[in-house]
C-alpha positions as CSV (number, residue, x, y, z in Angstrom):
1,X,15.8,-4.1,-13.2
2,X,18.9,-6.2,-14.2
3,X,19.4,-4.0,-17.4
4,X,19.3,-0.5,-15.2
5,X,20.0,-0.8,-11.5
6,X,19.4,1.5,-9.1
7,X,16.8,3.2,-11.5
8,X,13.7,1.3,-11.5
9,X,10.8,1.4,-9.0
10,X,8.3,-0.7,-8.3
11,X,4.9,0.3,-7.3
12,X,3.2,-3.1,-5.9
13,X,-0.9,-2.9,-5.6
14,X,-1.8,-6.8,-5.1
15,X,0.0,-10.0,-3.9
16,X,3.6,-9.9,-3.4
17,X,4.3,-13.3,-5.2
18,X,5.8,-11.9,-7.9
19,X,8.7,-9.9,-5.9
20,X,9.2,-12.6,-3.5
21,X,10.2,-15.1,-6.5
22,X,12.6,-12.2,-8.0
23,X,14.0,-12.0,-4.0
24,X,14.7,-15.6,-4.1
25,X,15.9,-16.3,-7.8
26,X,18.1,-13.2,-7.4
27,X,20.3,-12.8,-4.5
28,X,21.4,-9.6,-5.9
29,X,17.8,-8.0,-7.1
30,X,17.4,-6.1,-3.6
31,X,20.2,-4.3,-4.5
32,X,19.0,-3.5,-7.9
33,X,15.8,-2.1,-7.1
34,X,15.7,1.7,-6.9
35,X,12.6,1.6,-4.2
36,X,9.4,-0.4,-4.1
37,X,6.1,1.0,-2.3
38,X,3.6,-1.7,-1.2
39,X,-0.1,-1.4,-1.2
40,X,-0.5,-3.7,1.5
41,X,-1.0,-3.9,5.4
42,X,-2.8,-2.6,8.2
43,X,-1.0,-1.0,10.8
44,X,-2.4,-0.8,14.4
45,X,-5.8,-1.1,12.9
46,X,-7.8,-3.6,11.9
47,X,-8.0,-5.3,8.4
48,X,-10.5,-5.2,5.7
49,X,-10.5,-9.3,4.7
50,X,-11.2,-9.9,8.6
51,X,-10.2,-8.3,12.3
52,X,-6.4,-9.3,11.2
53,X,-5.9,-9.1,7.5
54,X,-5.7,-6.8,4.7
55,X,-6.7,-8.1,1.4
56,X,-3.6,-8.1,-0.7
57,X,-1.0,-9.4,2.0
58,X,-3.6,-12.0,3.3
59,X,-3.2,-13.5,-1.1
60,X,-0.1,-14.4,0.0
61,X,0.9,-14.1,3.6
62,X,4.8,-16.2,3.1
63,X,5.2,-13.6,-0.4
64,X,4.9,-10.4,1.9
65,X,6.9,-12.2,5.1
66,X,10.2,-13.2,2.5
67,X,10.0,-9.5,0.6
68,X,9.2,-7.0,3.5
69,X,12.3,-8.9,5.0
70,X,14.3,-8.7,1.5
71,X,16.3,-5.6,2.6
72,X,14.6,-4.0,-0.6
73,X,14.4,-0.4,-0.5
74,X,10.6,-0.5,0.8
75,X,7.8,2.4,1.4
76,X,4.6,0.5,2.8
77,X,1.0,2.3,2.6
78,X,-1.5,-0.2,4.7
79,X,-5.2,0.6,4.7
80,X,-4.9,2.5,7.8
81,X,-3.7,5.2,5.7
82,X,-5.8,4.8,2.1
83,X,-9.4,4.6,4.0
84,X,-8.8,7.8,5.7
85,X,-9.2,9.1,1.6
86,X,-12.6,9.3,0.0
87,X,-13.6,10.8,-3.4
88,X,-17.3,11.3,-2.9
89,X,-19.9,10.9,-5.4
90,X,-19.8,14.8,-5.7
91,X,-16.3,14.6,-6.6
92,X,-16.7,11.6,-8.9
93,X,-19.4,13.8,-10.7
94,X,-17.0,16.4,-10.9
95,X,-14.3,14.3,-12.2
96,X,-16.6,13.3,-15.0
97,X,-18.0,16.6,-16.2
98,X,-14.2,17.4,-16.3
99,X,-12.1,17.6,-19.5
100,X,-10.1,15.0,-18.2
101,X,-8.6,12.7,-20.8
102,X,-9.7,9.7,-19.0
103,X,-12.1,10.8,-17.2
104,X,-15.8,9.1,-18.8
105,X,-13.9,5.9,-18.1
106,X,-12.8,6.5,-14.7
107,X,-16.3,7.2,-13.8
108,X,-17.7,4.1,-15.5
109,X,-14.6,2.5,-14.0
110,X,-15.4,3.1,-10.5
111,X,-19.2,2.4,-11.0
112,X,-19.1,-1.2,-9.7
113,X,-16.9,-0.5,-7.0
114,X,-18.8,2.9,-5.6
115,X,-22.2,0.7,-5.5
116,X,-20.2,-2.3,-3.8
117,X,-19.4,0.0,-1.1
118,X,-22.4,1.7,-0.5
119,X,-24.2,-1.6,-0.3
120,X,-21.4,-3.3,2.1
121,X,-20.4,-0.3,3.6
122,X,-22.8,2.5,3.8
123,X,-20.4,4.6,2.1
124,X,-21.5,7.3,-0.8
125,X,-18.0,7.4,-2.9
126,X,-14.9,5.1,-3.1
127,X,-12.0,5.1,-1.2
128,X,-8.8,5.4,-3.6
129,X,-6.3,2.4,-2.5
130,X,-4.2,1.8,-5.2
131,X,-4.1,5.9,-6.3
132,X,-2.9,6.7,-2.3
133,X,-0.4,4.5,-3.3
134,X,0.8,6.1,-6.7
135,X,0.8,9.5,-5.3
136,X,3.2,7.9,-2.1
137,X,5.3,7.1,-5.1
138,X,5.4,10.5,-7.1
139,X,4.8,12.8,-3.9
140,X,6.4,10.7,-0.4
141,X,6.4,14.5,0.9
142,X,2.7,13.8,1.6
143,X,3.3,11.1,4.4
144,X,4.9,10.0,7.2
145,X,6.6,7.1,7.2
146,X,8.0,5.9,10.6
147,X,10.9,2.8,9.8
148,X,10.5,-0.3,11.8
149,X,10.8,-4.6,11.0
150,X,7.4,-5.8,9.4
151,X,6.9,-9.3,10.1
152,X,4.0,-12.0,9.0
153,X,2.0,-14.1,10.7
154,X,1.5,-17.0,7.6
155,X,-0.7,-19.3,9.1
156,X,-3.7,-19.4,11.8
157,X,-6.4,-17.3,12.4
158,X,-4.5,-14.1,12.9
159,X,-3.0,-15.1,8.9
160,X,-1.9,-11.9,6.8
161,X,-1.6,-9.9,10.1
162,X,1.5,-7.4,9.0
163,X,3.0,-6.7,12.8
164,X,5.3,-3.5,12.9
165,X,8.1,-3.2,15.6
166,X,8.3,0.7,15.7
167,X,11.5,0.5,18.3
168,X,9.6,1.8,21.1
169,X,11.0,-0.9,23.4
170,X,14.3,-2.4,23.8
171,X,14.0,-6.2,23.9
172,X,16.1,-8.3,26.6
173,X,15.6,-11.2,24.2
174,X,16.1,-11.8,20.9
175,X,12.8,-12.3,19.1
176,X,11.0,-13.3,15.6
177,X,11.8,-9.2,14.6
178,X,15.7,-9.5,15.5
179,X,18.2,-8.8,12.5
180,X,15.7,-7.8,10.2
181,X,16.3,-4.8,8.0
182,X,13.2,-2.1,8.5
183,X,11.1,-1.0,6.1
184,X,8.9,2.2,6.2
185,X,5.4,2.4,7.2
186,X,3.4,5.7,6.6
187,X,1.6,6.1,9.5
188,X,0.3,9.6,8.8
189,X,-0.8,11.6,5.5
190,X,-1.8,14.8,4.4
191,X,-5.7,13.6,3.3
192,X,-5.9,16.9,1.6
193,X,-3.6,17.3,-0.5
194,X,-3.4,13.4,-1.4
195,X,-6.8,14.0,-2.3
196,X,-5.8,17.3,-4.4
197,X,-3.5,15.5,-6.3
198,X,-5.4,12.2,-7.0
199,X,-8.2,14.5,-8.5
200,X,-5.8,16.8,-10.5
201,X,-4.0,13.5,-12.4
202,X,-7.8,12.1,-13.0
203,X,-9.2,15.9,-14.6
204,X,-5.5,16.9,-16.6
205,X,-7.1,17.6,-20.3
């Protein structure tokens, strides 16, 4: 980031510890950043650890409050967007009889994970988190994002909650949201062709 600023991106799928100790050793690494998108958060919808939480900001509740406040250049994609995705086990079949390069390991890859959800969840496939979050990387054009301050509740039982001021209202008061620089949250995506593209990276020969 240091060596070429304003050219690198960061695609973050798990705890934000790491960026949040870049943030604070270098005042000047916001700046640097070209963009970062966040698998993380669950926007006016309920969370996947518990009612409140969504597994990788719940890690490390404090990390995601100090970066999502950083003033980095920041796309968010919560799990209100990536569940609305699923690669059933037709299409995993698909993907395997493919002449993908990768494709044999994919499949074996999401083995473990497409029997975890159909015993915890009922569901026949796997929903594609961290892939919804490359492709809002490579192709933002499939979302849309809506800019608001993201703040963290860090302790408590509502812990990990990621809560989104979308500037509907106009506050009288100053409040725990006040100052902050927005970030943006997708809010909507076009499942189909998210799905289209996931599937045409995972068959290329």
């Amino acid at each position: 980031v240091s060596k070429y600023p304003g050219e690198v991106s960061i695609l973050a799928l798990g705890p934000l510890t790491n960026l949040a100790l870049a943030v604070k050793m270098d005042s000047s690494f916001s700046n640097k950043v070209k963009r970062v998108v966040i698998l993380g958060g669950s926007f006016f919808a309920v969370g996947n650890v518990n009612p409140a939480a969504e597994a990788n900001i719940y890690a490390d509740p404090e990390a995601a409050d100090i970066v999502l406040t950083s003033g980095l250049n920041i796309d968010v994609v919560g799990i209100n967007i990536t569940t609305q995705i699923l690669i059933t086990d037709a299409q995993l079949e698909e993907i395997r009889k493919s002449r993908g390069r990768y494709a044999q390991i994919i499949f074996d890859m999401c083995k473990c994970y497409r029997d975890f959800l159909v015993e915890y969840d009922g569901i026949y496939g796997i929903v594609p988190h961290d892939p919804v979050s490359f492709v809002a990387l490579v192709r933002p054009d499939l979302f849309g994002f809506k800019k608001g301050v993201v703040r963290l509740e860090t302790q408590g039982i509502f812990a990990g909650q990621t809560v989104m001021d979308p500037g509907l209202n106009k506050w009288n008061t100053r409040n725990e949201w006040s100052g902050y620089p927005p970030v943006s949250v997708a809010l909507k995506s076009d499942n189909e062709q998210v799905l289209n593209y996931i599937t045409h990276c995972l068959t290329k020969p």
